[in-house]
N, C-alpha and C positions, 0 to 999 in steps of 0.2 A: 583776670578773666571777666568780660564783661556782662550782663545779667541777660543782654539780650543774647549773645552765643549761646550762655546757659541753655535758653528757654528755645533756643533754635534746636541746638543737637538733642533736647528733653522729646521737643516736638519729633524730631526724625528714629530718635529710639521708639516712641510710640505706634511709628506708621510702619515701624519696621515687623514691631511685636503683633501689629494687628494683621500685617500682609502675612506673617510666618501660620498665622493660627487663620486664616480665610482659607489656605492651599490646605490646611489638613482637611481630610475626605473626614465630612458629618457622617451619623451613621444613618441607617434606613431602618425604620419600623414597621412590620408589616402584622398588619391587621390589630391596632392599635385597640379594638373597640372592642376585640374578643369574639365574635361572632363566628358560626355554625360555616365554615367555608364551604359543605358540600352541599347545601341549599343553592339553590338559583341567585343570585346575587350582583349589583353591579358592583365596580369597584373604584374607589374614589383615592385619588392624592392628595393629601395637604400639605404643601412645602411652606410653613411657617416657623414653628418652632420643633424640635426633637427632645427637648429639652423635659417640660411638662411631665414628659411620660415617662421621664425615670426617675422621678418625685415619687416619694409617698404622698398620699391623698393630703395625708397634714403636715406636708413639710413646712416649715419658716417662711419658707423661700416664695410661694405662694402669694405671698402680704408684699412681695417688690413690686410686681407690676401686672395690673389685670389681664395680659394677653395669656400672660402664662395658664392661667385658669380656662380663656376663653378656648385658648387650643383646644382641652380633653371635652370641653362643652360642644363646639362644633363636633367634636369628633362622635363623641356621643349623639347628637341629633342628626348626623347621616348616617349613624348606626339603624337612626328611627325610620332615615329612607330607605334602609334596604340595601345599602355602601359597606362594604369593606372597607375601610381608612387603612391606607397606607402614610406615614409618615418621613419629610427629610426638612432640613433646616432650610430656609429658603438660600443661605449663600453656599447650599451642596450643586458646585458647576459640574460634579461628578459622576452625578448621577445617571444613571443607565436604564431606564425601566425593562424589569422581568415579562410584566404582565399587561396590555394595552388597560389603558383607563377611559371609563366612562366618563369622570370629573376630574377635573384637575381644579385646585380655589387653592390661591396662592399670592401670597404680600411678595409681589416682585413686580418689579413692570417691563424686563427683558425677555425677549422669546428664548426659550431655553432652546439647548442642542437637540432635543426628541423632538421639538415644534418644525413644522404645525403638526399639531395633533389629528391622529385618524378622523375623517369625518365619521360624525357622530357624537365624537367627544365634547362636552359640556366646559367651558370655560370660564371661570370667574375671577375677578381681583378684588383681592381682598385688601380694601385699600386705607390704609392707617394712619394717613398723612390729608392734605390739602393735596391737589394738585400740584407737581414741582413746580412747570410756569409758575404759578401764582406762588406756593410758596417763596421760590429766590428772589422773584421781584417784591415779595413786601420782606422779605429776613435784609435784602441789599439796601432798599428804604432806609428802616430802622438805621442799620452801620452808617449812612450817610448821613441822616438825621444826628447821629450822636456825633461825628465827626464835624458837623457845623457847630455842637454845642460845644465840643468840647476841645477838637483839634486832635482828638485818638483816633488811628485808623488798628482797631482791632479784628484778631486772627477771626475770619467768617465762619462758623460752627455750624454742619446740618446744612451745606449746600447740593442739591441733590443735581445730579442729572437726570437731564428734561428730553432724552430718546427714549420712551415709553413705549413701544411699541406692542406691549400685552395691553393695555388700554386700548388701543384702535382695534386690535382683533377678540377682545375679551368679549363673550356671549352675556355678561351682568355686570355692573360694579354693585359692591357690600362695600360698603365703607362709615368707617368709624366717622359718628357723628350728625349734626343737622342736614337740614335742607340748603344754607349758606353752603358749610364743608360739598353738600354733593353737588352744589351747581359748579363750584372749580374746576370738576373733573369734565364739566360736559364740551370744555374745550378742545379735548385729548379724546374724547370716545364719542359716540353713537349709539354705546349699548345705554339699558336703563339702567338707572343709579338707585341704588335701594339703600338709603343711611339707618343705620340703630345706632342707640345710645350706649356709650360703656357703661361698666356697671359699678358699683362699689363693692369694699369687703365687708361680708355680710357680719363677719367679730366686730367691725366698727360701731362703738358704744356711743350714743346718743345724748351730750351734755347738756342739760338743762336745769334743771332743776338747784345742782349745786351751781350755777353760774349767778355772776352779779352782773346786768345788763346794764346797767349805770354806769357801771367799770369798762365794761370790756367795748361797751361802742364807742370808745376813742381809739381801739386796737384794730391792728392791721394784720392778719398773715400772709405773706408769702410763704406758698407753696409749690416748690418744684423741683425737675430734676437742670439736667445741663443748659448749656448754648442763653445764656443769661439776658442778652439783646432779643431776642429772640423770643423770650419769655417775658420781657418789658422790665426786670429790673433795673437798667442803666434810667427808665421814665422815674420808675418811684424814688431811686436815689437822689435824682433832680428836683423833686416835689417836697420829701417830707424836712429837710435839715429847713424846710421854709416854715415846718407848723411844725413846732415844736410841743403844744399840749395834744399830739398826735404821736402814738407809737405804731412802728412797722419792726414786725418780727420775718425775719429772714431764714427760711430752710431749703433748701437749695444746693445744689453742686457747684456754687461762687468759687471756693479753695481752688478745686481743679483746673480754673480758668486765673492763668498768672495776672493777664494781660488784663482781663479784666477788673481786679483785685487791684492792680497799682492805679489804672483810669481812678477806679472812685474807691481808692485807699483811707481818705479822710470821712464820706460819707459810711464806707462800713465799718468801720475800727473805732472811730473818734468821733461820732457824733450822737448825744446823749441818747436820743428818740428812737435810734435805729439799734436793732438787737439782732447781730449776727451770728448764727447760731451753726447754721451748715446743714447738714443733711440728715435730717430726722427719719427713721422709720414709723410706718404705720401701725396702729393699736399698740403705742409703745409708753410710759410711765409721761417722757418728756411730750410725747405729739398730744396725751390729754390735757399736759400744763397747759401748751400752747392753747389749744382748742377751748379751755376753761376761760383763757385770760382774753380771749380775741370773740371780737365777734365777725367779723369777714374773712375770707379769702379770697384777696385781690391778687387779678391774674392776666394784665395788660398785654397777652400775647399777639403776637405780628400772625404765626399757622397753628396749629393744629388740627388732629382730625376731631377729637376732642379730648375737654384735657381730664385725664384720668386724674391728676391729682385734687384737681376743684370737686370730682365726685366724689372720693373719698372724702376732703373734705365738709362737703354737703350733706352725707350721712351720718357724719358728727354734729350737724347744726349748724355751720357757720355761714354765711349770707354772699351766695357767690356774686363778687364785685368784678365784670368784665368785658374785655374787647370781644366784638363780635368773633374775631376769630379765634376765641378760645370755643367754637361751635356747641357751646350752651344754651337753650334757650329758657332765659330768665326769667320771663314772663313776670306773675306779680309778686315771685318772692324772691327775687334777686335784683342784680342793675345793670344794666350792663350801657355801656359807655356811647355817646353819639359816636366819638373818635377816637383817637387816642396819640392826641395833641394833649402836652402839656398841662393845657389852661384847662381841659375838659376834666382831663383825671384829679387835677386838683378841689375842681370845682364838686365833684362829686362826691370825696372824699371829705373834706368839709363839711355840704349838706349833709350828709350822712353821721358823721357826728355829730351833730346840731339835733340831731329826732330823739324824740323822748325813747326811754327804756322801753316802755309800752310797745314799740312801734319793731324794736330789734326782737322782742320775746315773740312777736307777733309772725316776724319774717322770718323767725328761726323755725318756730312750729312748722310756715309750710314750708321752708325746707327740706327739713328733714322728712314731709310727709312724699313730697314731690320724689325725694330722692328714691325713698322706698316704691313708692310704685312705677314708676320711669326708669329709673337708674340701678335697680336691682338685679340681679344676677335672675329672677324671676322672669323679670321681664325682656332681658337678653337673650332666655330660651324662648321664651313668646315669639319675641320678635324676630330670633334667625328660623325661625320653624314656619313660620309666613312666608318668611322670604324663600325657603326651601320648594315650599311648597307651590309657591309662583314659577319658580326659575328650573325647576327639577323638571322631567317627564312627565304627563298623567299626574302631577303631585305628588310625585313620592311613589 
């Protein structure tokens, strides 16, 4: 039996296991935020996640990925407008609304079956990605890119459909990210685009002091979750087996992706410089190793709306090394790439090891300073409490 049928019927039990569990009915949360229902009140949707809200406040689960958190945060700050939060998963097709809504703000870009929504209703997208146009033509770039270099034409991970039709009628975009990330979307919409930055986890402990900057500015991390092209690891694999007095550490969903695993078999398994490790969790014994021994996290992505893992990153210290479309903006304590061609990421990588210790202790400080006042969970109620404030009635 040959490895590629393997990987073929592996791939269709998958799509099977995911169709089976998309048809189960999500549940509905009503009135998520606790509030006084026989006061005056508008009442608000958020079809994101349902998930959040059957967590205890300190669940584990928490430390996976900041949307989880920012769910019960939005919900809480249109507690502060005056909303009822209702909550459903955003791929709940099943849903029936009880009660007409004031707001609907929801990561989908398909008109649901209730739409269009009564006039007067408030619409927003909550937008968590790049633009799909603009994403699949730079995610389809990249696979052609590594197909010239390589002769693999691998399985394309995170292709989205580009019928968006809640963008053209959405009353605001919120979306995760820079000013770069919101101009994407201004192809697909007319409404205003209002970008914040994600946040980090606020347990993430701040390495300095025990770190040896000598050391760790020859080191490289990779941090991330799946769709690995996508994320630019197939660039760093091409780059580093070339500097060898240069280590890349590797944590990432690679295993999960076969196809990509056999492409660049030799550069993650057998080449001395590269340390493939897999998928690390956050504030965990191994993520401080890494953070100790490293001083960047390099993160050559093709989209994002921005990448949650450089921020958590960031609030450990380490010196975010990145593509424009990783929608960070670097300013003077990071780097972030003219391109992300070959010769540029090399060339920066290099420079960057070449700088005195001084110059990494130095870039670490405002990292970490930067992270905390911009990228804090502080500052993410700041900044959706403006935006509320803007895009709401009367302000709230």
């Amino acid at each position: 039996m040959s490895q590629s049928f393997i990987e073929s019927v592996s791939g269709l039990v998958r799509r099977i296991k995911a169709s089976v569990k998309r048809s189960r009915p999500s549940p509905v949360l009503y009135n998520v935020n606790a509030v006084n229902e026989g006061s005056p009140r508008r009442r608000a949707l958020l079809m994101y996640l349902v998930r959040p809200f059957l967590l205890s406040a300190d669940a584990p689960e928490f430390l996976v990925h900041q949307n989880l958190r920012h769910c019960r945060q939005i919900a809480i700050l249109l507690g502060e407008f005056n909303y009822i939060v209702d909550v459903t998963d955003v791929s709940n097709r099943q849903f029936k609304p009880k009660v007409a809504y004031d707001l609907v703000l929801k990561d989908s870009l398909r008109l649901e079956h209730f739409e269009p929504a009564p006039n007067g209703t408030i619409r927003l997208l909550l937008a968590t990605t790049m633009d799909h146009v603009v994403h699949n033509r730079n995610l389809l770039r990249r696979h052609q890119q590594l197909f010239q270099r390589r002769g693999h034409r691998l399985q394309i991970r995170r292709l989205y459909g580009e019928k968006m039709p809640y963008a053209a009628e959405a009353d605001a975009i919120v979306g995760v990210g820079n000013e770069y990330t919101a101009k994407t979307w201004r192809q697909s919409s007319r409404a205003k685009i209002y970008p914040f930055n994600n946040s980090g986890f606020p347990e993430i402990r701040f390495i300095f002091d025990s770190k040896d900057f000598a050391a760790a500015r020859t080191n490289f991390l990779f941090f991330a979750s799946g769709s690995q092209v996508q994320k630019g690891l197939d660039l760093l694999l091409d780059i580093f087996p070339h500097l060898p007095d240069l280590k890349l550490y590797i944590c990432s969903g690679f295993e999960s992706e076969a196809d990509f695993c056999a492409c660049y078999h030799r550069e993650l398994f057998e080449t001395p410089n590269i340390h493939s490790i897999g998928w690390v969790r956050i504030n965990r014994p191994e993520f401080y190793q890494l953070v100790t021994q490293c001083a960047y996290v390099i993160y050559p992505s093709c989209s994002d709306g921005q990448a949650g893992s450089v921020v958590n990153c960031m609030h450990a210290g380490l010196i975010p090394v990145v593509t424009r479309e990783a929608g960070i903006d670097t300013d003077d304590f990071g780097v972030t790439f003219v391109d992300d061609s070959l010769d540029e990421i090399e060339r920066v990588v290099v420079q960057l090891a070449g700088l005195p210790e001084t110059w990494h202790q130095e870039h670490s400080l405002k990292t970490r300073k930067v992270a905390e006042e911009r990228y804090s969970e502080a500052a993410f109620m700041t900044r959706w409490r403006d935006i509320l404030t803007e895009v709401l009635p009367g302000g709230g």
